[in-house]
C-alpha positions, 0 to 999 in steps of 0.5 A, spaced: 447 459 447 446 454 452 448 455 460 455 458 461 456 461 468 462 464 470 463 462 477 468 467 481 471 464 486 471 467 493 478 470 496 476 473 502 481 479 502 482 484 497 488 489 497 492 495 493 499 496 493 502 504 490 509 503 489 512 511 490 519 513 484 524 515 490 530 515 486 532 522 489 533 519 496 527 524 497 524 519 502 529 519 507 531 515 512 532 507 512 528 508 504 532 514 501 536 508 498 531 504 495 529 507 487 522 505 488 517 505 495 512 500 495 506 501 499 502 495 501 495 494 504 491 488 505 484 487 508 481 481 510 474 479 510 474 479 517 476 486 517 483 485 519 489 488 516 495 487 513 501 493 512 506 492 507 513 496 506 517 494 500 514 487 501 516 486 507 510 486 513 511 493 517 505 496 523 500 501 519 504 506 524 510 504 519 507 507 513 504 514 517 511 515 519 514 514 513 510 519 510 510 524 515 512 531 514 511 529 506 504 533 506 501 525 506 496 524 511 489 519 512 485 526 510 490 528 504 488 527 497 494 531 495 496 523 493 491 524 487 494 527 481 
C-alpha cells in the first residue's frame, strides 16, 4: 500500500454563511429589496471575527439589528427548523 498520508493544509480561519429567502421583502428596510440575505461570519484563529452582509463587511451590531424584532437572537434556536 505503501505510506500515503494526506497532508491538510492549515488555513487559520474557519467560517459559515446562511443565506436567508426574502422574496416577500419581509426583512424590511435597506434588505427588503434583495431576494435572498446572506448572513456571513468569519473566525480567525486568533479569535478575531469578520461579519458579513450580502457579501459586503458590516459590524456584528449590523447582523443584530437586522434580525431584531424577528424572534432571532444570540440565545434563540427558533433558527433550526
Amino acid at each position: 500500500m505503501g505510506n500515503r498520508v494526506k497532508r491538510i493544509t492549515d488555513v487559520g480561519t474557519a467560517g459559515i454563511e446562511l443565506v436567508f429567502d426574502n422574496t416577500d421583502g419581509g426583512a424590511g428596510g435597506e434588505y427588503a429589496k434583495f431576494g435572498q440575505i446572506s448572513v456571513k461570519r468569519q473566525v480567525s484563529r486568533d479569535g478575531q471575527s469578520s461579519y458579513f452582509l450580502n457579501g459586503g463587511r458590516c459590524r456584528r451590531r449590523d447582523i443584530q439589528d437586522l434580525f431584531l424584532g424577528t424572534g432571532l437572537g444570540p440565545r434563540s434556536y427558533a433558527i433550526i427548523e
